[in-house]
C-alpha positions as CSV (number, residue, x, y, z in Angstrom):
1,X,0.0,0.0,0.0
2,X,1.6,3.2,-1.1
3,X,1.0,6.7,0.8
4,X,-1.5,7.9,-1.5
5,X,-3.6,5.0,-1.6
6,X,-3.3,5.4,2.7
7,X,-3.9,8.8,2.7
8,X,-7.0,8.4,0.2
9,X,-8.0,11.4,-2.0
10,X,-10.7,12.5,0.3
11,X,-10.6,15.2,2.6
12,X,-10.4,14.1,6.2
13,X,-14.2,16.2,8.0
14,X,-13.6,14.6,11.5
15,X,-11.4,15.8,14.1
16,X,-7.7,15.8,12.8
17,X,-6.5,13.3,15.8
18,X,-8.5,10.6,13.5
19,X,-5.2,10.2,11.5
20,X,-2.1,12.4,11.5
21,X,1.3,12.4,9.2
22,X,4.7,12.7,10.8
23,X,7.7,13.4,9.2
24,X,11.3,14.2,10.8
25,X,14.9,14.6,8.8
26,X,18.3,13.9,10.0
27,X,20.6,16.1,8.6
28,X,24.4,17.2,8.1
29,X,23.4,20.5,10.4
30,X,21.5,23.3,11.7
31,X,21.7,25.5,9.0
32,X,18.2,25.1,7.1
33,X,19.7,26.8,4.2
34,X,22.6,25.4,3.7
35,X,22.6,21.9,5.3
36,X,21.3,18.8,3.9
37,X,18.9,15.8,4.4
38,X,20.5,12.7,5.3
39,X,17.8,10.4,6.7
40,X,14.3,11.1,6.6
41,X,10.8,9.7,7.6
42,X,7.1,10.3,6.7
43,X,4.7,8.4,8.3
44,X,0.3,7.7,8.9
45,X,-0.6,7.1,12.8
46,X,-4.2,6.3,13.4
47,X,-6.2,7.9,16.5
48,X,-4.1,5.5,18.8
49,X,-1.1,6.2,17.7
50,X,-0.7,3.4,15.6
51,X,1.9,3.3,12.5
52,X,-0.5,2.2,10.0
53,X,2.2,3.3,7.0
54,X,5.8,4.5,6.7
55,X,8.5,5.0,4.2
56,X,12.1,5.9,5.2
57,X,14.6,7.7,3.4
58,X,18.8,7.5,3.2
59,X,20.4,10.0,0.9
60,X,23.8,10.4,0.1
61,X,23.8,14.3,0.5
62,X,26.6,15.2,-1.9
63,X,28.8,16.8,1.2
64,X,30.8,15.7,3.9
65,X,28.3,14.9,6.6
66,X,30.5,16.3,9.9
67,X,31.4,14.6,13.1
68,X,29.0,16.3,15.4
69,X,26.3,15.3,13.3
70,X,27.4,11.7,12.8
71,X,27.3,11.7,16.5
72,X,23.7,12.7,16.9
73,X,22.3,10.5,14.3
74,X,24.9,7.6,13.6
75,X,25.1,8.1,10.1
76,X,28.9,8.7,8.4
77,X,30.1,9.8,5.3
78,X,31.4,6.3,3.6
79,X,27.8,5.0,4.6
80,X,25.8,8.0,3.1
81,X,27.9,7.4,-0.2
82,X,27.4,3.6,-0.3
83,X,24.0,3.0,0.6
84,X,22.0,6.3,0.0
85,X,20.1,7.3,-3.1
86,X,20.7,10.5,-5.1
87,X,19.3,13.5,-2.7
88,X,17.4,14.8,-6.1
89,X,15.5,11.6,-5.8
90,X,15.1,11.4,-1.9
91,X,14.0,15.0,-2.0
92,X,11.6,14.7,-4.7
93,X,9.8,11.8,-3.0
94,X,10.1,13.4,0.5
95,X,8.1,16.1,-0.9
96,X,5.7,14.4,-2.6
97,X,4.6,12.1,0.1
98,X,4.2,15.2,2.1
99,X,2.0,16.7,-0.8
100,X,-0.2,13.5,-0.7
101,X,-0.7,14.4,3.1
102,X,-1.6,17.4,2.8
103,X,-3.7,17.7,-0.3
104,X,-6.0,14.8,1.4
105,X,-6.7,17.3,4.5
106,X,-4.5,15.3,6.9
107,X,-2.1,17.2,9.3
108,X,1.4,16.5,9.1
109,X,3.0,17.3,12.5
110,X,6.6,18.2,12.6
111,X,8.3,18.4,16.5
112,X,10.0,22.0,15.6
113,X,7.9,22.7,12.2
114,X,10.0,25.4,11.0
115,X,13.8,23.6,10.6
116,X,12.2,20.5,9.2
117,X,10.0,21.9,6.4
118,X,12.4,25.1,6.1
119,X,15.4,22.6,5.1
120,X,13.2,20.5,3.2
121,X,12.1,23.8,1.0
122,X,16.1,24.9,0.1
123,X,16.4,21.6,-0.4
124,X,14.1,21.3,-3.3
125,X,15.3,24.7,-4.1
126,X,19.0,23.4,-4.6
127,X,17.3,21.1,-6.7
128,X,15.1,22.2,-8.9
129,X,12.0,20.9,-7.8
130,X,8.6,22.4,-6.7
131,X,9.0,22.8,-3.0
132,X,6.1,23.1,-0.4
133,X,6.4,26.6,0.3
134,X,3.2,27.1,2.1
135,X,2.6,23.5,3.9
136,X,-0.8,23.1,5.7
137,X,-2.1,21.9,8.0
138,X,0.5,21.3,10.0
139,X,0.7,20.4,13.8
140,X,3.9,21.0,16.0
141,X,4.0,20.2,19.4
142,X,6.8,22.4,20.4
143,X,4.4,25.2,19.4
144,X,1.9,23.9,21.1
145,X,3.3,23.0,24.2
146,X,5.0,26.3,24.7
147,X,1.8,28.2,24.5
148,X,-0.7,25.6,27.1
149,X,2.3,25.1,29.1
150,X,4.0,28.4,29.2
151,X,5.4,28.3,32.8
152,X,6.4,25.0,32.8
153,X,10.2,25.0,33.6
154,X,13.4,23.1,32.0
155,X,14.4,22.3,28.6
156,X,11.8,21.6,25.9
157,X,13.3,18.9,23.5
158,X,12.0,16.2,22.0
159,X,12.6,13.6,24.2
160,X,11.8,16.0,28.0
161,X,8.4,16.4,26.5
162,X,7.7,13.1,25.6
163,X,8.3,11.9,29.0
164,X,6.5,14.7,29.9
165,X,3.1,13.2,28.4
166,X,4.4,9.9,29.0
167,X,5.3,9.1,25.2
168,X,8.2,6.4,24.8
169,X,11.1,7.5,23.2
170,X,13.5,5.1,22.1
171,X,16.9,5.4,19.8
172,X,16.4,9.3,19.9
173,X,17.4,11.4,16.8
174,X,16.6,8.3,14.4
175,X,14.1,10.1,12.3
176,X,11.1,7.2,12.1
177,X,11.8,7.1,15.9
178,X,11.7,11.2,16.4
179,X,8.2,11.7,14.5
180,X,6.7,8.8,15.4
181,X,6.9,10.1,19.2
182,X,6.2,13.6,18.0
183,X,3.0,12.4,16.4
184,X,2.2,10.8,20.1
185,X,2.9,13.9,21.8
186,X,0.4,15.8,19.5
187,X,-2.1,13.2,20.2
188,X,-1.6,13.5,24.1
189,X,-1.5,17.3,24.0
190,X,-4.9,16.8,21.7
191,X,-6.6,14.8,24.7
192,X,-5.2,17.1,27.5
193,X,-6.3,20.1,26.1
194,X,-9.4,19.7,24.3
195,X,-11.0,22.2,26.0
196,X,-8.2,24.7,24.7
197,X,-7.4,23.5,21.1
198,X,-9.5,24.1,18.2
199,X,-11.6,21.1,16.5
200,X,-10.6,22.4,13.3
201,X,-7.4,22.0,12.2
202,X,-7.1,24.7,9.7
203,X,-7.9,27.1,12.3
204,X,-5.3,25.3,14.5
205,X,-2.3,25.8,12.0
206,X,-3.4,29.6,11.8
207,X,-3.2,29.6,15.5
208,X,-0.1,28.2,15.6
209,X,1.2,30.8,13.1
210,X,0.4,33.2,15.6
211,X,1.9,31.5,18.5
212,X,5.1,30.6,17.0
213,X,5.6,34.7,16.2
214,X,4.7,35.3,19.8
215,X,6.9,33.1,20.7
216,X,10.6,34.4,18.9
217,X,8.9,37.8,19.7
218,X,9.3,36.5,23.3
219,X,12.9,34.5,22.8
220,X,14.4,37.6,21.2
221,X,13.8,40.0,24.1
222,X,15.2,37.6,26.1
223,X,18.5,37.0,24.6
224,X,18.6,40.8,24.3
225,X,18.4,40.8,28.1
226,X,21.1,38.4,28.9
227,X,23.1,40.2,25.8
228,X,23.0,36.9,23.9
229,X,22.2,39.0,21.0
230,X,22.4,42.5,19.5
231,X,19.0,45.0,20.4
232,X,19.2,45.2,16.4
233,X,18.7,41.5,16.2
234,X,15.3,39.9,15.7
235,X,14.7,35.9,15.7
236,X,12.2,34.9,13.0
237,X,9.2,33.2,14.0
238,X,8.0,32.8,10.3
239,X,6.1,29.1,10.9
240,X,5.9,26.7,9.8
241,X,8.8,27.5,6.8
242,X,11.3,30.2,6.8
């Protein structure tokens, strides 16, 4: 069964927990523009969190993939250029199955929206290819969190706000592993604030648009304070692509 044939051509009417997309790269770096895709993931949970599809990705990104990042995801250099396919073709397919998402109504949820579909875009960019330059609906439970959780102290990374909500979390940074959880924390924050979140999941990624510029808003006059950054300096909250 491919993707499109899971995600059916239908719009999904019910509420958006009934099936959700999740999709997570691994990549040579941080730099959304100029880094590259390495592994990545895009999968179809059901309303339990079921995998009910998944395809994986291993590109050979056409640069050295750097030590730091070897050490978060596990994936070298000689490996990428033995076993990965072209990154036109891995790009081009990671799009699409995000496309077929999206264009059937379901709601792809990214854990930190804005890297993920901001690298993918350049990506496409670098090659060519169509990218999705407006995706939607999207669902990212950083975003999310932040906002019904404001005051909540320590770090909020992938894996502290699993345990959080009680999500498992095994072989972190391993991209089928990373938005597989991420789609579980989405569906947790779903059930623990349904009196707060939206039904509608259009209006939910507009919210979120909101809330992400709130939130760099917030993050910049912070780092201003501590003098991590210049009073000239704004962070971009653009959400969910840069």
């Amino acid at each position: 069964m491919d993707l499109e044939v899971a995600a059916t051509v239908e719009v999904v009417r019910d509420r958006w927990t009934s099936r959700v997309g999740v999709f997570d790269l691994e990549t040579t770096g941080i730099d959304v523009a100029e880094d590259r895709i390495v592994t990545a993931y895009v999968g179809l949970l059901d309303a339990s969190g079921n995998v009910i599809h998944e395809e994986h990705w291993l590109a050979d990104p056409g640069m050295e993939i750097p030590a730091g990042a070897t050490e978060v995801h596990g994936i070298t250099t000689a490996h990428a250029r033995a076993n990965g396919r072209p990154a036109r073709e891995v790009v081009a397919e990671v799009t699409a199955a995000l496309r077929t998402l999206l264009s059937a109504g379901i709601p792809v949820v990214a854990y930190n929206a804005a890297y993920d579909f901001s690298l993918l875009k350049y990506e496409g960019e670098r090659h060519g290819l169509a990218p999705l330059d407006s995706p939607a609906p999207v669902i990212d439970p950083l975003v999310i969190d932040k906002t019904l959780d404001k005051y909540r102290t320590g770090k909020r990374t992938l894996d502290v706000v699993a345990a959080h909500y009680a999500v498992p979390l095994e072989s972190a940074h391993e991209a089928s592993a990373d938005a597989i959880a991420a789609g579980r924390v989405a569906l947790a924050l779903a059930e623990r604030y349904a009196d707060r979140l939206p039904e509608d999941v259009l209006e939910l990624h507009t919210r979120q648009i909101g809330w992400a510029r709130e939130q760099a808003a917030s993050l910049t006059e912070y780092f201003i304070r501590i003098g991590r950054i210049e009073a000239s300096e704004v962070l971009d909250g653009a959400w969910p692509v840069r």
